[in-house]
C-alpha positions in Angstrom: 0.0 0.0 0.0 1.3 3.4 -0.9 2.6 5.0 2.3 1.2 8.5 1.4 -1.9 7.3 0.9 -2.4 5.8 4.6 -0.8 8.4 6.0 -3.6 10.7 4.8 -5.9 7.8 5.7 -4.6 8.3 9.4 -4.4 12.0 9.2 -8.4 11.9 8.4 -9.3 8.9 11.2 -7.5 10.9 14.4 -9.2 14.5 13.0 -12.7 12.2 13.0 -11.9 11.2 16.4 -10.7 14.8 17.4 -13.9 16.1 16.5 -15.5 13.2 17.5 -14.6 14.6 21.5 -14.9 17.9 20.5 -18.5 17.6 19.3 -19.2 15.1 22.8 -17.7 17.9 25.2 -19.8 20.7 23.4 -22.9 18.2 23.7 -21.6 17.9 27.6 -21.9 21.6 28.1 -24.9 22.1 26.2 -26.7 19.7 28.0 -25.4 20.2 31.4 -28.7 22.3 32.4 -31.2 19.3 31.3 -29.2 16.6 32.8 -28.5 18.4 35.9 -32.3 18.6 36.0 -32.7 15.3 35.2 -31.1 14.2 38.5 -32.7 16.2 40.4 -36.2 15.1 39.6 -34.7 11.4 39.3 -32.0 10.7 41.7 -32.7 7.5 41.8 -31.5 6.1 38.4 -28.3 5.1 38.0 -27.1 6.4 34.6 -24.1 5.4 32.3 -20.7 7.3 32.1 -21.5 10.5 29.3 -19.5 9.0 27.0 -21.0 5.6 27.0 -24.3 7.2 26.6 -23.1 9.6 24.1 -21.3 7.2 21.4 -24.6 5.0 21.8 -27.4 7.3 21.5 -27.3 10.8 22.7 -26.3 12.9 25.9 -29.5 13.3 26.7 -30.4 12.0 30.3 -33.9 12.2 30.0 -34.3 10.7 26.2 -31.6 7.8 27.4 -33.9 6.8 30.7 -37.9 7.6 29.5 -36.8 7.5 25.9 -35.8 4.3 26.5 -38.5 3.0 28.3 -40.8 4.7 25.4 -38.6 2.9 22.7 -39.5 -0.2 24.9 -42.8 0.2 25.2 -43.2 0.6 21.5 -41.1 -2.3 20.4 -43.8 -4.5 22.6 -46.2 -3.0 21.3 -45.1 -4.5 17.5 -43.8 -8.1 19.3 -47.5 -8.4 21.1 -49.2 -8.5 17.5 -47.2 -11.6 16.5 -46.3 -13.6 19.6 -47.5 -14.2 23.1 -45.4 -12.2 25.3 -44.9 -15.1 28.2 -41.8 -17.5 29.0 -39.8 -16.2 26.1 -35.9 -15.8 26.0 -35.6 -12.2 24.7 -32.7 -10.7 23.3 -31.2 -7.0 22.5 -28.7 -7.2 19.8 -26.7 -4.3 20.2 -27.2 -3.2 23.6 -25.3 -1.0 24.0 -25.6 0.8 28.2 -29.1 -0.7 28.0 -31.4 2.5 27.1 -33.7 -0.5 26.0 -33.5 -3.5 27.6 -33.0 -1.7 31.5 -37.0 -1.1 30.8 -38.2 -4.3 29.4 -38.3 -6.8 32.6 -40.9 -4.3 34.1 -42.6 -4.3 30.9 -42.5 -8.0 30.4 -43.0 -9.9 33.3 -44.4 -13.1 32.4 -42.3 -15.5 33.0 -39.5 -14.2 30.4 -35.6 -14.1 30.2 -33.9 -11.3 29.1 -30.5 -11.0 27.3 -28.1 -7.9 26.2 -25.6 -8.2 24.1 -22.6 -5.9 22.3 -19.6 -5.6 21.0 -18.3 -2.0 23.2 -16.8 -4.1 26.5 -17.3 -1.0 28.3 -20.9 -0.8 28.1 -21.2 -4.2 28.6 -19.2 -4.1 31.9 -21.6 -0.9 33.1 -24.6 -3.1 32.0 -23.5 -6.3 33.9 -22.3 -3.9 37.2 -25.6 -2.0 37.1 -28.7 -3.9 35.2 -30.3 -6.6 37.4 -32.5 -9.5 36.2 -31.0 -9.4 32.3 -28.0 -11.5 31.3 -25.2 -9.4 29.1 -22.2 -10.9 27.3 -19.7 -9.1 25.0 -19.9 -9.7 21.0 -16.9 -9.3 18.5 -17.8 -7.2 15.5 -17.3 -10.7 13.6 -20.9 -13.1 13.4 -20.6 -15.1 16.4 -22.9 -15.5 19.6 -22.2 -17.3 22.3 -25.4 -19.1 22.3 -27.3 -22.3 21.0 -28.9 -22.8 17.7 -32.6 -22.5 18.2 -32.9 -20.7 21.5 -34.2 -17.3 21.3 -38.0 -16.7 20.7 -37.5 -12.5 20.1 -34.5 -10.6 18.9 -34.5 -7.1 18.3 -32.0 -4.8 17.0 -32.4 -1.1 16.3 -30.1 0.6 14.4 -27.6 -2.2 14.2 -27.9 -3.0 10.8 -27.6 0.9 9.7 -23.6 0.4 11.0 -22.7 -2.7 9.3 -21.2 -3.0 6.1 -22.3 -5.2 3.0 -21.2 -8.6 4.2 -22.1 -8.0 7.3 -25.1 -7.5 7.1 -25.2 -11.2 5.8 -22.8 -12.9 7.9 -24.5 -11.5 11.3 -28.3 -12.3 9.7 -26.9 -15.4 9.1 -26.0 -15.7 12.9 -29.2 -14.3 14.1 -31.1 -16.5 12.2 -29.5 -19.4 13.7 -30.1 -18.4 17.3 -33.5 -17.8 16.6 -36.5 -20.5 17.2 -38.3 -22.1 14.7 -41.6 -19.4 14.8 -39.6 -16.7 16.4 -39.6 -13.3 15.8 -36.8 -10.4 14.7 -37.3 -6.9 15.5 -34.9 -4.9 13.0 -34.8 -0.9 12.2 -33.0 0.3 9.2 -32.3 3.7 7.2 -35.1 3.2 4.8 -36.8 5.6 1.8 -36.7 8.3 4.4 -32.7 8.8 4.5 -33.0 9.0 0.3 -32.4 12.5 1.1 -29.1 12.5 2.6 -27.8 10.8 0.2 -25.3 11.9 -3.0 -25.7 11.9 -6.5 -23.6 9.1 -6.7 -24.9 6.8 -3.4 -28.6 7.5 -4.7 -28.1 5.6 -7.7 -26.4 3.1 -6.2 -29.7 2.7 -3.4 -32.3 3.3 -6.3 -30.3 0.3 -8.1 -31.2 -1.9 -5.2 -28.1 -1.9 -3.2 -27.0 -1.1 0.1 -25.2 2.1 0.7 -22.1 2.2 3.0 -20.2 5.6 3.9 -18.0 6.3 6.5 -13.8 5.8 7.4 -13.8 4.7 10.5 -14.7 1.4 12.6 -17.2 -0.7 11.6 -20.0 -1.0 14.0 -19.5 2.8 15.1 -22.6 5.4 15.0 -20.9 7.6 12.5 -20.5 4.4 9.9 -23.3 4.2 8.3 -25.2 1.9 6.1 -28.6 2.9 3.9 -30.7 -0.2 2.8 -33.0 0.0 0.1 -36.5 -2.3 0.5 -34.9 -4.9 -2.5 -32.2 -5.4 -0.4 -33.5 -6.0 2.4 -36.0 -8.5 0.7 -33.2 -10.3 -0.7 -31.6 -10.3 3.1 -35.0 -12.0 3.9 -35.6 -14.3 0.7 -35.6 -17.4 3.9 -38.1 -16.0 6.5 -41.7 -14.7 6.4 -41.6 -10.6 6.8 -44.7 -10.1 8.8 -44.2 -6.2 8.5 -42.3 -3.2 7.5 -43.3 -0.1 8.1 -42.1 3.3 6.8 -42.6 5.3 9.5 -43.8 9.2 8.7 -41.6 12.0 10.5 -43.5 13.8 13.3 -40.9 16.4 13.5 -38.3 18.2 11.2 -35.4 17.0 13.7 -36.4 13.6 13.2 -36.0 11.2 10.8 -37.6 7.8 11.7 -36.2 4.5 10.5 -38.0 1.7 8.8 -39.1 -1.3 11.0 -39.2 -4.8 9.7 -40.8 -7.3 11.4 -39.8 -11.0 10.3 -40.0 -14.8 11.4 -38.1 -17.4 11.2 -40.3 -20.6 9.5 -41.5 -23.4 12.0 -39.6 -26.8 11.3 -43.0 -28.0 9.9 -43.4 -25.0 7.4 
């Protein structure tokens, strides 16, 4: 490899990461009045370190704890339509400092098991010091869970998928798929028809042609790499389970742009 080249390569990755902290302190001090508040009116809650929160979601103490118990909320609110919510094994793919899964024993208390899992050790260390009744382990980037074939009746993932790149998105299908029961049910979100916008000339036609878009210079699996997945795609990801939904969600607010949801399941043995 031509050394110029990945010195400029490096050049770009440690100014992404400079301005990566620069952007999290300024978010720090900007939000410092709301999170203080936060506390007050909550003191209970035990919250992850900023930056955890932050490289996961947002710094936003408030839209980390009852967002996440709204996200929650909704998600069941999907599941319940196509499976009996009672004696399940459950599992968040991409856990990150549980802003979901922190929410979903009290939610679903019937009798179910709850796993976490991700590939950020640190988050996974807060979840397993602070989180009760959910059990966490730490993924690799690469496809492999440490758990048996045909044992989880629910996975959900949401926004997973929209930091994976091309063959990832096949190799870790691949391993959900074989985790999940015979009749269970996956919970994904993607960046759908709605992110057509902020895409290029160039990445448009490559999305409008059916394939999945992938931008970004840094690692795999962070929130600033990110992935745009166009319906034929996504159908093709699918071409060996039942989708039961999707749905293009409509934006509520100019600052938000909602993701697609795609409900799928995996064919009973008898099928």
């Amino acid at each position: 490899m031509n050394k110029g080249y990945l010195s400029n390569v490096l050049r770009r990755v440690k100014l992404f990461y400079l301005a990566d902290w620069i952007r999290f302190y300024l978010k720090k001090i900007l939000n410092y009045p709301k999170n203080s508040r936060f506390k007050r009116n909550y003191p209970e809650v035990v919250l992850p370190p900023d930056y955890l929160m932050y490289e996961s979601f947002q710094l936003d103490y408030d839209k980390y704890f009852n967002g996440g118990y709204k996200n929650a909320k909704w998600i069941v609110g999907y599941l319940k339509k196509y499976i009996t919510l009672q004696d399940l094994n459950i599992l968040d793919w991409g856990c990150g400092p549980g802003r979901v899964i922190r929410h979903m024993p009290k939610i679903i208390n019937n009798g179910c098991r709850f796993y976490g899992t991700d590939y950020n050790e640190k988050s996974i260390n807060w979840c397993k010091s602070h989180l009760t009744k959910i059990d966490f382990n730490k993924n690799s980037l690469k496809a492999q869970l440490p758990y048996e074939n045909n044992v989880m009746d629910i996975i959900y993932g949401i926004s997973i998928f929209t930091h994976l790149s091309d063959e990832m998105h096949h190799d870790w299908f691949k391993e959900l798929h074989r985790i999940l029961k015979p009749g269970g049910i996956m919970f994904l979100t993607t960046h759908g028809d709605n992110f057509k916008v902020k895409l290029d000339k160039a990445e448009l036609k490559q999305y409008n042609q059916g394939q999945v878009v992938v931008r970004g210079e840094v690692k795999e699996g962070h929130r600033t790499y990110c992935a745009f997945q166009p319906k034929t795609f996504m159908h093709n990801l699918f071409a060996n389970v039942d989708i039961l939904e999707h749905d293009e969600l409509i934006s509520e607010s100019k600052n938000w742009v909602p993701q697609d949801v795609w409900i799928i399941r995996k064919p009973s043995l008898l099928k």
